[in-house]
C-alpha positions in Angstrom: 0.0 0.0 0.0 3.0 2.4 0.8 4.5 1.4 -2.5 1.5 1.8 -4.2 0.9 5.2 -2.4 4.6 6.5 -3.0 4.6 5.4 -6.4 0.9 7.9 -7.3 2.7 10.7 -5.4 5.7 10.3 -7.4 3.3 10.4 -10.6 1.5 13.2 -9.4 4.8 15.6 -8.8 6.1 15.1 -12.2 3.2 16.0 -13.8 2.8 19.1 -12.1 3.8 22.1 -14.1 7.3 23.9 -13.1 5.4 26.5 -11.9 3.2 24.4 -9.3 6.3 23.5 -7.9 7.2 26.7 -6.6 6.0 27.8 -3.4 7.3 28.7 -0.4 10.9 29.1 -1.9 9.5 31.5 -4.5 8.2 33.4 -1.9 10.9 33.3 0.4 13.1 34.7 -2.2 11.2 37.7 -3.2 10.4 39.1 -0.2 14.5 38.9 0.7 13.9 41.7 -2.2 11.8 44.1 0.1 12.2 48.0 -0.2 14.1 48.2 2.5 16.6 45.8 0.9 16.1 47.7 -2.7 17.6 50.6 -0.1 20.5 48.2 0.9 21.6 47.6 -3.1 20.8 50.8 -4.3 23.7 52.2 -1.8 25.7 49.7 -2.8 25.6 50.7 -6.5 25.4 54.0 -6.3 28.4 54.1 -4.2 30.8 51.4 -5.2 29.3 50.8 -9.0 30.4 47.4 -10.6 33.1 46.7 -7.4 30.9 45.3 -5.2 28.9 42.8 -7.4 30.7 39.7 -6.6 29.0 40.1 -3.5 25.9 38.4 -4.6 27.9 35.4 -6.2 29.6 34.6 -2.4 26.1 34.5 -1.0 23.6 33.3 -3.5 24.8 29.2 -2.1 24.8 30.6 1.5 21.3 32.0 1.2 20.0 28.8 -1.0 21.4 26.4 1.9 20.5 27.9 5.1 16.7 28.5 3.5 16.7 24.4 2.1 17.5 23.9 5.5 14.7 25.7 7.0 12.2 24.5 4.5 14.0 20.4 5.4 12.8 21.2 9.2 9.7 22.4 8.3 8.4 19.6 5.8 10.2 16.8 8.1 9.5 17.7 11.4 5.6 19.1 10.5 7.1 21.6 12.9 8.2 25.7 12.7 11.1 26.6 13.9 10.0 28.3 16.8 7.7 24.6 18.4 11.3 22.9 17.2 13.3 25.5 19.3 10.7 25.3 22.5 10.8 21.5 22.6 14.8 20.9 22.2 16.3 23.8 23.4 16.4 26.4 26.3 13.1 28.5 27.1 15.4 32.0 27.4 17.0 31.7 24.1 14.0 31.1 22.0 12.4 34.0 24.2 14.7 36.2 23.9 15.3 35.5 19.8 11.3 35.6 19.4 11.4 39.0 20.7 14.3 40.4 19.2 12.6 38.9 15.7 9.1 40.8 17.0 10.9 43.9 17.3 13.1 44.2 14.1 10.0 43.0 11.6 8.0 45.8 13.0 10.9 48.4 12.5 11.5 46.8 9.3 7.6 46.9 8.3 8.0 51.0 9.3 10.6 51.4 6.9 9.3 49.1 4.0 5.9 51.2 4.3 7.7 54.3 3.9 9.6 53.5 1.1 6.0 52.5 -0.7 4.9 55.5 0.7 7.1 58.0 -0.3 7.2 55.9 -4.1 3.7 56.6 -4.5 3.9 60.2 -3.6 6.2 60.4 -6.6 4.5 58.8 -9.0 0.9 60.7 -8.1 2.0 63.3 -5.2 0.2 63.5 -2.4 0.4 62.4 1.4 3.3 59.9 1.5 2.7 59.1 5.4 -1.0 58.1 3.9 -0.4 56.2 1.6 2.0 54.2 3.8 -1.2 53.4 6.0 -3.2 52.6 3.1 -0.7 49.8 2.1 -0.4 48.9 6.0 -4.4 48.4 6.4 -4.5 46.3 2.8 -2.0 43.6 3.6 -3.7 43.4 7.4 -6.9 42.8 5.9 -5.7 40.6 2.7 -3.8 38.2 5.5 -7.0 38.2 8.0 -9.5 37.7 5.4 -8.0 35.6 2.9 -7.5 32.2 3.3 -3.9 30.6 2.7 -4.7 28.7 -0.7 -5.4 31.9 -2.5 -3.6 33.8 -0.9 -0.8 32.2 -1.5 -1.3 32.4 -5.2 -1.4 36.5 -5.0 2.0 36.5 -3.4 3.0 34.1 -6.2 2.1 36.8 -9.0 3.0 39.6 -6.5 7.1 38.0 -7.3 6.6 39.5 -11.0 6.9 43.2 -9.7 10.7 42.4 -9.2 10.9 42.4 -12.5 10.4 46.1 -13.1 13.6 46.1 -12.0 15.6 43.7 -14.3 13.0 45.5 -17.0 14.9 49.4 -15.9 18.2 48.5 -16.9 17.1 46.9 -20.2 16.4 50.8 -20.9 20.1 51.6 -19.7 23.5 51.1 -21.7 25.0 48.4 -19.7 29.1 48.0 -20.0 29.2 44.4 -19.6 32.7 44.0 -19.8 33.1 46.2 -16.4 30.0 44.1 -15.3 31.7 40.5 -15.6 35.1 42.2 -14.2 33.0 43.0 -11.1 32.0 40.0 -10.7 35.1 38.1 -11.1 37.7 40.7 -10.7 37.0 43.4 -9.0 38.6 46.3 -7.3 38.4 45.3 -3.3 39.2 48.0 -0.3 39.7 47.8 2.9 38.4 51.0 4.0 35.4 51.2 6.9 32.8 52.3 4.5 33.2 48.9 1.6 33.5 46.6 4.4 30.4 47.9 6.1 28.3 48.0 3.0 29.7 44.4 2.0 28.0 43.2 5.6 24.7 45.3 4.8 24.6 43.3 1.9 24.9 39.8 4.0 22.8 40.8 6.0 20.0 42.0 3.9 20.4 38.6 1.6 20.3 36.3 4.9 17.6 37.4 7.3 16.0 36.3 10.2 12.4 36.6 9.6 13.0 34.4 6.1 14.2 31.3 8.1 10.8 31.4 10.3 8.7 32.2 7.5 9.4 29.4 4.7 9.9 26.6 7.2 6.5 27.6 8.4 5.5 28.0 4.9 6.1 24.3 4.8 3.9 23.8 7.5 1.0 25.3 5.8 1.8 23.2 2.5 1.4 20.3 4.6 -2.2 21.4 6.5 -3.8 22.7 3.1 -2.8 19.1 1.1 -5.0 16.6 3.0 -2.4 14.0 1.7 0.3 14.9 3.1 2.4 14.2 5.8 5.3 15.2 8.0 8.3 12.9 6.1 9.1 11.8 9.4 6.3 10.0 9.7 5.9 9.3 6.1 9.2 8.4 4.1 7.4 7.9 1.5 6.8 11.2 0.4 10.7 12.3 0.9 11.6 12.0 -2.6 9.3 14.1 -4.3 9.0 16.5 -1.3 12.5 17.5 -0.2 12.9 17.3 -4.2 10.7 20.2 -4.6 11.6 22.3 -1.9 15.3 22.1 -3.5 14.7 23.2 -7.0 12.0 25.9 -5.4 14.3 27.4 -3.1 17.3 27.2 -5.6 14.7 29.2 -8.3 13.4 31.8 -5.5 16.7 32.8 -4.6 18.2 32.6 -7.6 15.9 35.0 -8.7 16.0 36.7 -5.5 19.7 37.4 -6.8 19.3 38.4 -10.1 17.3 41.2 -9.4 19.5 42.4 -6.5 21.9 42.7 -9.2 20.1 44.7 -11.6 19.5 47.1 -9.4 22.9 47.0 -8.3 23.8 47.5 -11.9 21.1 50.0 -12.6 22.3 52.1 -9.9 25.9 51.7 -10.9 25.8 52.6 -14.3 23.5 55.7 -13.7 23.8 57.2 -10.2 27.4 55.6 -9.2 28.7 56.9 -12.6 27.0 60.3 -12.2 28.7 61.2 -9.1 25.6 60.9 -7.1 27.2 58.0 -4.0 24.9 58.7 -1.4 21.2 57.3 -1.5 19.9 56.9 1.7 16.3 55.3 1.0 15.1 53.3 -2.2 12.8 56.0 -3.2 15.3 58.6 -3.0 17.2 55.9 -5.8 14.0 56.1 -7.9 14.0 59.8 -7.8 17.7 60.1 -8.5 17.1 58.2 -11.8 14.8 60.2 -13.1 17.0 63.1 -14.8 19.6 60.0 -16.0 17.6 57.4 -16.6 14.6 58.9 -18.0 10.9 58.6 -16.8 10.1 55.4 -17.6 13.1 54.2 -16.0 12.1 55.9 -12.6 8.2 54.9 -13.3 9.7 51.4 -13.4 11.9 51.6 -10.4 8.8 53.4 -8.5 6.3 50.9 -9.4 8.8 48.0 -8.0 9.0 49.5 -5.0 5.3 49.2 -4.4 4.9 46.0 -5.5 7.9 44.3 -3.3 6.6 46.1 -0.6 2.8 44.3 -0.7 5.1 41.0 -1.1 7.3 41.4 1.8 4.6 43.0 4.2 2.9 39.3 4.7 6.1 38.0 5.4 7.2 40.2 7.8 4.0 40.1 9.5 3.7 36.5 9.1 7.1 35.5 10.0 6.8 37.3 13.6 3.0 35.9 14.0 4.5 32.0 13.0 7.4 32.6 15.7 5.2 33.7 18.3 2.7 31.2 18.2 5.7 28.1 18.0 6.5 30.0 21.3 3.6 29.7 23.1 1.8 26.6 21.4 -0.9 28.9 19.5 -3.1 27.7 17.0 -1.2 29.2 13.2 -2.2 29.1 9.8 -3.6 31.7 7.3 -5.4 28.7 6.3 -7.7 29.3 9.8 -10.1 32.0 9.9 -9.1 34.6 12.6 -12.1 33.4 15.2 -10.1 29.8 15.6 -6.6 31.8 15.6 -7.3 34.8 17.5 -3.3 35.0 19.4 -1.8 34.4 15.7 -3.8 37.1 14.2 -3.3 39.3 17.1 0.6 39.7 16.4 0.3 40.0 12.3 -1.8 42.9 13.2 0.1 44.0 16.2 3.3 43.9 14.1 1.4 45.4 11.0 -0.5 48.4 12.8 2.8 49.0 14.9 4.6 49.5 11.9 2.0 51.7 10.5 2.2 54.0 13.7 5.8 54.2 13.8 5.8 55.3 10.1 3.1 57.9 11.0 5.5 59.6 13.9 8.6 61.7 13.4 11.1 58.4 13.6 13.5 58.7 11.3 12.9 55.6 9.0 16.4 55.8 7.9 17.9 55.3 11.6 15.1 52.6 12.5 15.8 50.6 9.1 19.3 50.9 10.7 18.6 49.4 14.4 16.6 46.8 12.9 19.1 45.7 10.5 21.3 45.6 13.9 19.3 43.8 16.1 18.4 41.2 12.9 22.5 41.1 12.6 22.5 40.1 16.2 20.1 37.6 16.5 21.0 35.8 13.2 24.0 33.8 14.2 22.7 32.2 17.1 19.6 31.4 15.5 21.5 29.8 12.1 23.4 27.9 14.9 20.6 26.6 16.3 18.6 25.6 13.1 21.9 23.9 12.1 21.6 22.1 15.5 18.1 21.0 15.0 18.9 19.8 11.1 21.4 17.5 12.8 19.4 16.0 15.0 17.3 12.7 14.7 15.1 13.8 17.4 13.9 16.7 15.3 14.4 15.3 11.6 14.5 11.3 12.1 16.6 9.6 9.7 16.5 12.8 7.9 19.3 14.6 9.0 20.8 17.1 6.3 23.3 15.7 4.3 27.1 16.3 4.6 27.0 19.2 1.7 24.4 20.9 3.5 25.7 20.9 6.9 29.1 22.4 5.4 27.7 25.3 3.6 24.8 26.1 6.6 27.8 26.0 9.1 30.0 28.5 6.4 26.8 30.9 6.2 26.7 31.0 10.3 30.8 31.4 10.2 30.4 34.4 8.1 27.2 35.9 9.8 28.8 35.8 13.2 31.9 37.9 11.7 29.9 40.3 10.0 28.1 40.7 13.7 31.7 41.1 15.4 32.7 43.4 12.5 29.9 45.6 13.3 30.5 45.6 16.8 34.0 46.6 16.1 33.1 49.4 14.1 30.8 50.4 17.1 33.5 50.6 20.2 36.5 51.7 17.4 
């Protein structure tokens, strides 16, 4: 019967389309694209031009293993991270990571508002600080009100905004000759300011809040197919399952990656070679385009902005909300309507509407984009540690465990995260 049973799903998965198969990696990897992280590469560009490209080559296998990781745990266990961390590990570090992770989305979700704010406001003028709690009060209601199997499929077309981005420098004379010398051979520095922007870019690639959301993303795949089954408990479906979390994570950040590098290059071959170095906020990039690039260009870039932004509100939101409720053994799933999940709910609005406040007060958005990019930086490593811990171990993932490749590239990505973190401390106290 299990043969018989393995054998259908087997059927069944490669007859899906290429597109069916993508999910929760898909996701995953364009929300990693958020406007606070268009921000992040649009500095980069503009102030190191085609130099600091072969960034994205070093982390593209980092990112793709730690997140196949998180997605293994997920699908194996039938477990989040957060229940995984309360029933292995101590109570005070999964409290005190929870929170940390609580904090930093909301910040995060205050500055990704803004930015989709203040991109509005140039494409139509207006109230920027408005708009911002227009697109706050949509994603609330699209994540209370919609359940997980469509919704899911919104995000899905939501990942096609990114391409406005790869679409803006098709409208820009790209040198690729200096592009692939980037890449391969470019001009490193030691000075403060390259070293701190090649660490912004780590850290905006490898984030926190993406490990809790697509393992729990997993989760939900497994509630809304009434055939499936945590692999632990059903080997049978390993194949095709850890299968297609593999080539849906290597597709969502790949692409994830691609169009940090277009906007990389856009901003390298316009702003960078300009003069204009200093961008700030990833509408102030969209503006600065507009006497270089041309309008369309900037339309493009604008548009992009708003359409990351409804992506990577969700998962934000989401991520926090899953974390929390692994904590304290809530019922979670956008699957559920909000009556049967009232805690879960509570903190995807808690985290949404605080971000919305925040973004209507006089905090700078710059400065708290900052802090939570420092408090993420902070409570990466020990978390990466820990969900290299649990992938390890046949209590959590059975006969399961990650494979040897895996482990060595997850422990690499938590070696480098944890120097980044003591680089930035450094460049605190020196």
């Amino acid at each position: 019967m299990q043969q018989l049973q393995s054998t259908e799903e087997k059927l069944d998965y490669e007859q899906e389309s290429w597109l069916a198969k993508l999910g929760p990696g898909l996701v995953t990897g364009a929300a990693d694209d958020d406007p606070s992280g268009i921000a992040t590469y649009s500095q980069a560009g503009a102030r190191f031009g085609f130099n600091i490209l072969w960034v994205m080559l070093l982390t593209y296998p980092l990112m793709v293993s730690i997140q196949i990781i998180c997605a293994r745990i997920g699908r194996v266990s039938g477990h989040g991270l957060a229940s995984n961390m309360r029933r292995h590990y101590p109570a005070w570090l999964l409290y005190s990571a929870v929170l940390m992770l609580v904090v930093a989305n909301t910040i995060n979700i205050a500055a990704d508002l803004s930015a989709m704010g203040d991109a509005l406001k140039l494409l139509i003028g207006g109230p920027g600080h408005w708009y911002a709690a227009g697109f706050g009060l949509l994603s609330l209601l699209l994540q209370i009100f919609i359940p997980y199997r469509r919704y899911v499929r919104v995000l899905k077309w939501l990942t096609l905004a990114l391409l406005a981005y790869v679409a803006t420098a098709l409208f820009i004379p790209i040198p690729w000759g200096q592009v692939l010398k980037g890449f391969f051979m470019p001009q490193l520095s030691w000075k403060p300011e390259y070293i701190t922007t090649v660490v912004a870019v780590l850290g905006t690639t490898i984030s926190p809040y993406l490990f809790f959301w697509q393992a729990s993303e997993e989760v939900e795949h497994l509630i809304a197919d009434p055939h499936a089954r945590p692999v632990k408990k059903a080997p049978e479906q390993a194949r095709p399952q850890l299968s297609r979390i593999q080539i849906d994570t290597y597709i969502g950040m790949g692409f994830a990656s691609l169009v940090a590098c277009f906007i990389m290059l856009t901003t390298a071959v316009t702003l960078h070679a300009h003069g204009a170095h200093s961008i700030e906020t990833s509408a102030q990039a969209a503006e600065a385009l507009r006497p270089i690039a041309g309008n369309f260009a900037f339309a493009l870039f604008s548009i992009g902005i708003i359409g990351t932004g409804l992506l990577s509100l969700p998962v934000l939101a989401g991520s926090a909300a899953y974390a929390m409720a692994g904590t304290f053994k809530w019922r979670n799933s956008l699957e559920l309507k909000p009556g049967l999940a009232k805690e879960f709910y509570a903190i995807i609005a808690f985290a949404t509407l605080g971000g919305v406040a925040l973004g209507l007060t006089t905090v700078d958005p710059v400065k708290a984009l900052y802090w939570s990019a420092v408090i993420n930086g902070v409570i990466s490593t020990p978390i990466m540690a820990i969900t290299m811990l649990m992938a390890s171990n046949a209590k959590v993932m059975g006969k399961f465990v990650i494979p040897r490749r895996l482990r060595f590239l997850g422990w690499l990505a938590t070696g480098l995260m944890a120097m980044s973190v003591l680089f930035m401390f450094y460049t605190f106290v020196s």
